[in-house]
C-alpha positions in Angstrom: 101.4 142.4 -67.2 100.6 139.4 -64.7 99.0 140.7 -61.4 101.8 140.9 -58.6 100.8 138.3 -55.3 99.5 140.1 -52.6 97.8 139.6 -49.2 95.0 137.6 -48.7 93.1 136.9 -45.6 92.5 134.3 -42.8 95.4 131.8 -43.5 97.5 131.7 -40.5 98.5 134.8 -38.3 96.5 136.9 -36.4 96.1 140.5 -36.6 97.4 140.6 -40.0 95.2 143.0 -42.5 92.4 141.5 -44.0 91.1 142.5 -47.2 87.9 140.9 -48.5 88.3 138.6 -51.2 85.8 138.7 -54.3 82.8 138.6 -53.9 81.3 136.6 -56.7 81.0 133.1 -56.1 79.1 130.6 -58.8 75.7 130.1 -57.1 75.1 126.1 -56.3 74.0 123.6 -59.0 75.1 126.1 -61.7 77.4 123.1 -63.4 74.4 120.9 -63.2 74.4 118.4 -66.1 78.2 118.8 -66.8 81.1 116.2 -66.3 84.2 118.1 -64.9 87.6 115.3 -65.1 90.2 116.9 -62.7 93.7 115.1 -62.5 95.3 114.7 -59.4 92.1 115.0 -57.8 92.8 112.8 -55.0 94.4 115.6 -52.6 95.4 118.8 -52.2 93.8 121.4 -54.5 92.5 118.4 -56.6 90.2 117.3 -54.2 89.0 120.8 -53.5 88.3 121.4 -56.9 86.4 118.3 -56.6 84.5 119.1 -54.1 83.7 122.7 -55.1 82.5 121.4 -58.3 79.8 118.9 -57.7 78.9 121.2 -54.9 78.1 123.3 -58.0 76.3 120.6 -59.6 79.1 119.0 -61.9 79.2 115.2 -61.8 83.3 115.1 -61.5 85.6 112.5 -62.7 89.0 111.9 -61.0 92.5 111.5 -61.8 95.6 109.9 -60.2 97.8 107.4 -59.1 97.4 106.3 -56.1 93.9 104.2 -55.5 93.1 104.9 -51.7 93.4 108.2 -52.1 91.0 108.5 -55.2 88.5 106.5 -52.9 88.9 108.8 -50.4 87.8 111.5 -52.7 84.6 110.2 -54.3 83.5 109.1 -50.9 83.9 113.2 -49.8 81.8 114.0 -52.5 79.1 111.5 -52.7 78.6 112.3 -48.8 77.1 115.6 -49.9 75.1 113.8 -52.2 77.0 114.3 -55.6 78.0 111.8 -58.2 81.8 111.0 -58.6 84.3 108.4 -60.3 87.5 107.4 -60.6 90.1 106.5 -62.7 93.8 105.5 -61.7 96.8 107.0 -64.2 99.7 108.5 -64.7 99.6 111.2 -66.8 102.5 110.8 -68.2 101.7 107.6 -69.7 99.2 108.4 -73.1 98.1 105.3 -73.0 97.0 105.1 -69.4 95.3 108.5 -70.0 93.0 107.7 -72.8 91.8 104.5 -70.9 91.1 106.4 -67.9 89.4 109.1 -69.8 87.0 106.6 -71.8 86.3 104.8 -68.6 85.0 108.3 -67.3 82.8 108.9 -70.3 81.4 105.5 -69.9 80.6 106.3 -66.3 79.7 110.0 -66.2 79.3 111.2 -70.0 80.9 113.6 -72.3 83.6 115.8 -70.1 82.6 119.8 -70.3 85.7 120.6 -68.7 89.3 119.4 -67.9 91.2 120.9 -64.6 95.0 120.1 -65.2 96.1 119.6 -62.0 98.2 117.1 -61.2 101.8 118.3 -60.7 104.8 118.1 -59.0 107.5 120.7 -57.7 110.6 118.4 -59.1 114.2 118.7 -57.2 115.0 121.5 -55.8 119.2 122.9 -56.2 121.2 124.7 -59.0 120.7 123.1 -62.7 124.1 121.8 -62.4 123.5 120.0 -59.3 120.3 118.0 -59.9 119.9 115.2 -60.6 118.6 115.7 -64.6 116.5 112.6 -64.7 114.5 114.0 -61.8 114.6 117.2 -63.3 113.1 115.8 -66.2 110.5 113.7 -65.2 108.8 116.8 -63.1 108.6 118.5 -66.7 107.2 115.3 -67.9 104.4 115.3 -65.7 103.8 118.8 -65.0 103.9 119.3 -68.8 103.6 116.2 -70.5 100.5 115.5 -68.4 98.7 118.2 -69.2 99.5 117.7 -73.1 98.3 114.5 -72.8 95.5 115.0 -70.8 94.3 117.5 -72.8 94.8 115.6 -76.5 92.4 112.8 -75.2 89.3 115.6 -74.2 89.5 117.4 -77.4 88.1 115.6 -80.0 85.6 114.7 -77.9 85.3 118.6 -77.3 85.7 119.6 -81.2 83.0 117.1 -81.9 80.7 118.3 -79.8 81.4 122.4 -80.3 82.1 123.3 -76.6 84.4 122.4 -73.4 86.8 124.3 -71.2 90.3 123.5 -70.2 91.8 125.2 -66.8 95.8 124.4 -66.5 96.6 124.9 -63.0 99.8 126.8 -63.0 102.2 129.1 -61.0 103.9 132.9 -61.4 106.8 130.7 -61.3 106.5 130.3 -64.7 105.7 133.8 -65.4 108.7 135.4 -63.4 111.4 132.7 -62.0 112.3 130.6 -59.0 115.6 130.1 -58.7 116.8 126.5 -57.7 113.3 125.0 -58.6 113.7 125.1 -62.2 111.9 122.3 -63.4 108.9 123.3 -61.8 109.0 127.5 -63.0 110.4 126.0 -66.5 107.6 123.9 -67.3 104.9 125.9 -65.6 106.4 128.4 -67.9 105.7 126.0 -70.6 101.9 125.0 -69.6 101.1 128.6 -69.5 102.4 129.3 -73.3 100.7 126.0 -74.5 97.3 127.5 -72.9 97.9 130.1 -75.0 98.5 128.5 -78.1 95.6 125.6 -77.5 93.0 128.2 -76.9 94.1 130.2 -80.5 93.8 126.5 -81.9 90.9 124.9 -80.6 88.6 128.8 -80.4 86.7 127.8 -83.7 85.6 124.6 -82.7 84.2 126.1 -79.3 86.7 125.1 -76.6 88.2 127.8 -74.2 91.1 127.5 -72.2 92.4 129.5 -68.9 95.8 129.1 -67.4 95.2 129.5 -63.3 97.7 130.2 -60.8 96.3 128.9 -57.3 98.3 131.0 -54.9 100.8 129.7 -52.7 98.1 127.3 -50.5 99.2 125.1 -47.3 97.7 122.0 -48.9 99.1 120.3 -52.0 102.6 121.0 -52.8 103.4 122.9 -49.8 102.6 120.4 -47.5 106.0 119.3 -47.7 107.9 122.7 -47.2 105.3 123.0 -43.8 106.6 119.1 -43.0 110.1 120.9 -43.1 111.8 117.5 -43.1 114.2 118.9 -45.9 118.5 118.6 -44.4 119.2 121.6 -42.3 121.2 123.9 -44.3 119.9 122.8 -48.0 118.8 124.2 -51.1 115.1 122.2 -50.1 115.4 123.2 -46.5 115.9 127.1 -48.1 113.0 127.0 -50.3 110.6 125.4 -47.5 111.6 127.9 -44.9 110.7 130.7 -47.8 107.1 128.9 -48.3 106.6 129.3 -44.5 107.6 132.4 -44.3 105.2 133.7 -47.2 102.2 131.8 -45.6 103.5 133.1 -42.0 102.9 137.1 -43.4 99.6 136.6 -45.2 101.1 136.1 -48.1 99.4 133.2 -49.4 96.1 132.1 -50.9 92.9 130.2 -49.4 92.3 126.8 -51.3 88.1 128.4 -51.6 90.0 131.0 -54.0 91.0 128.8 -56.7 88.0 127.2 -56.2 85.7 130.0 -57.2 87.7 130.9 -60.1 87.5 127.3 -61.7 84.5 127.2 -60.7 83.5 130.7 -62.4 85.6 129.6 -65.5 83.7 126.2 -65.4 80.3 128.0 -65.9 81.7 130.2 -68.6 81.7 133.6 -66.5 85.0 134.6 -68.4 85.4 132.8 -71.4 86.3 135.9 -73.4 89.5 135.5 -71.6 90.5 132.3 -73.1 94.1 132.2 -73.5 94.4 134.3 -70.5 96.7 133.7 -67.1 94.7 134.2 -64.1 95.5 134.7 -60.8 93.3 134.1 -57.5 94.6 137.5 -56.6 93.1 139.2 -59.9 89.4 140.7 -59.1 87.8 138.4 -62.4 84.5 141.1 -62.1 87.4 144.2 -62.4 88.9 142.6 -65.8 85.8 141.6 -67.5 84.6 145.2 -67.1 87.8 146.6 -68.8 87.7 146.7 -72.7 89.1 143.9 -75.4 92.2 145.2 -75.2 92.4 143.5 -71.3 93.0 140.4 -72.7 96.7 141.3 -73.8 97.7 142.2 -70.8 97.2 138.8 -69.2 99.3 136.2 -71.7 102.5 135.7 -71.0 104.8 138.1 -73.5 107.6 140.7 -73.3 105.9 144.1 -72.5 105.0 146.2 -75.5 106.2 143.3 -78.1 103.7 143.4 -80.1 101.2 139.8 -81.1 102.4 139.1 -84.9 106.0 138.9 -84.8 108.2 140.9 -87.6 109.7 138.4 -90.3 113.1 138.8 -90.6 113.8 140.6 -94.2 115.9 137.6 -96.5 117.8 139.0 -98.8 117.8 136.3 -101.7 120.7 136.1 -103.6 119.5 136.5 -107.8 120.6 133.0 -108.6 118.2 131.7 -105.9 115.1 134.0 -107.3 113.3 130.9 -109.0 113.0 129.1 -105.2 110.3 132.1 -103.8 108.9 132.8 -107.7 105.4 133.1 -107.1 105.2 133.9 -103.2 103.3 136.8 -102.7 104.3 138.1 -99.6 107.6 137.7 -97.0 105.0 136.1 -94.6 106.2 135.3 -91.3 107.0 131.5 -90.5 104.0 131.9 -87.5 101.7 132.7 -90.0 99.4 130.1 -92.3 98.6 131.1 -95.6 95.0 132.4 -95.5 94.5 135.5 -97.5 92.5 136.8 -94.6 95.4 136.8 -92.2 98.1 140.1 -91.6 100.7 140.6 -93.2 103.8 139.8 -91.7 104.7 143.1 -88.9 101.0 144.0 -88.8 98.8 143.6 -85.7 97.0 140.3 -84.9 93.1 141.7 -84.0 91.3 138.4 -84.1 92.7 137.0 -80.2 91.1 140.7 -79.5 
């Protein structure tokens, strides 16, 4: 269903096989005219995104906590000459996040697309062990933020009839990683509500792509290469596999990602809103394959099919009166437009 990882070139050994990477990049000043808001945007894969973007001719608006950083990012971009501002929040807090987001409007105009990208990987041990309001607040944020986040764009988006989200998300959450639950569970989570919001919000114009990023040496696995986790501990474990994954080639160039949000930015792929993307997938290769390519890239159990079944109640005849008058068993998914499937049928209009 989801494309497996596999290896990329030019990250850090030598002699190591090195296949090209796509080779359609968004050609510069593309974006030009559009506001692009990316949280977390003052390091890692946030400022790269940054960068890539008003390279592309985006003004971008940025998203975070921690001022000096921020600072350091707009003064990156508007080095090349591009326009950038900056908001400080936590995403967590909704508040906080609709102020920052009006104070960007007021500064750069209407945002054309959101980049959910502020995360974090959350403690790292068995469930048992963890502590569980750490384990919490890492779904709050990677999750809650991007709820959030995405809840003060979208009227603004509905409004206007066009925008584009991009959740920045993991195959953690499509697969598992054992002993960093928080982290796979709500990237898990970001990649179903993708799903959902771009079924929602399709009528009024808006697309949205969930984006795994590869396993990069800049953001979150700065701190596995830091390897200043305990010797012999559940974080020292996972850092060591990190290392060892970017040690064989197995990881992703931080220019990836940024040519697929970039590409998604200009609207190269929004038939595939709804979709999980990986930097490894060749976008040109799935956009040349039929409607049906779309199914094959959300986040379900293989071969279950798009409408789930209603279960058959069996109403007892002293309870007939409470369904009198319902004219099908519908399923509980379903709304009540006459134009929808019945309940068991296939779902063609996500096709």
């Amino acid at each position: 269903m989801i494309s497996r990882l596999s290896r990329r070139p030019g990250l850090f050994p030598a002699g190591q096989p090195r296949p090209a990477a796509p080779a359609a990049t968004a050609p510069t000043a593309q974006l030009r005219g559009t506001v692009s808001v990316i949280t977390g945007g003052g390091r890692g894969i946030g400022r790269v995104l940054a960068q890539a973007l008003a390279d592309a001719g985006a003004a971008v608006g940025l998203i975070a906590r921690s001022g000096v950083e921020l600072a350091e990012t707009v003064r990156l971009v508007e080095a090349c000459g591009d326009t950038a501002a900056a908001a400080r929040a936590d995403v967590t807090e909704q508040q906080a996040v609709a102020d920052a987001i009006a104070a960007l409007h007021r500064q750069l105009g209407p945002v054309d697309l959101l980049v959910n990208n502020a995360g974090v990987g959350g403690p790292v041990g068995d469930a048992w062990q963890v502590d569980p309001g750490d384990w919490w607040r890492a779904v709050e944020i990677n999750l809650r933020g991007v709820f959030l986040c995405s809840r003060a764009v979208l009227p603004a988006m509905t409004a206007r009839g066009t925008g584009r989200i991009v959740n920045l998300t993991s195959e953690a959450g499509v697969y598992r990683w054992p002993q960093v639950s928080a982290y796979s569970v709500s990237k898990a989570a970001v990649i179903k509500f993708t799903e959902n919001l771009a079924a929602e919000a399709h009528r009024s114009g808006i697309r949205a792509f969930s984006v795994h990023p590869g396993l990069t040496p800049i953001g979150l696995s700065e701190r596995a290469l830091a390897s200043d986790a305990p010797p012999g501990s559940a974080e020292a474990r996972v850092h060591a596999w990190v290392w060892q994954e970017l040690q064989a080639g197995r990881g992703a160039e931080p220019a990836l990602v940024a040519r697929l949000v970039t590409r998604l930015a200009a609207g190269d792929a929004d038939r595939l809103s709804g979709c999980h993307l990986s930097v490894h997938d060749d976008l040109d290769a799935i956009l040349a394959c039929g409607e049906g390519v779309r199914d094959r890239y959300q986040l379900r159990r293989a071969g279950t099919p798009k409408r789930w079944a209603a279960p058959r109640v069996i109403v007892p005849p002293h309870l007939l009166f409470l369904v009198r008058g319902r004219t099908s068993n519908k399923s509980p998914f379903q709304s009540g437009r006459s134009d929808q499937p019945s309940a068991g049928s296939q779902d063609r209009s996500q096709r």
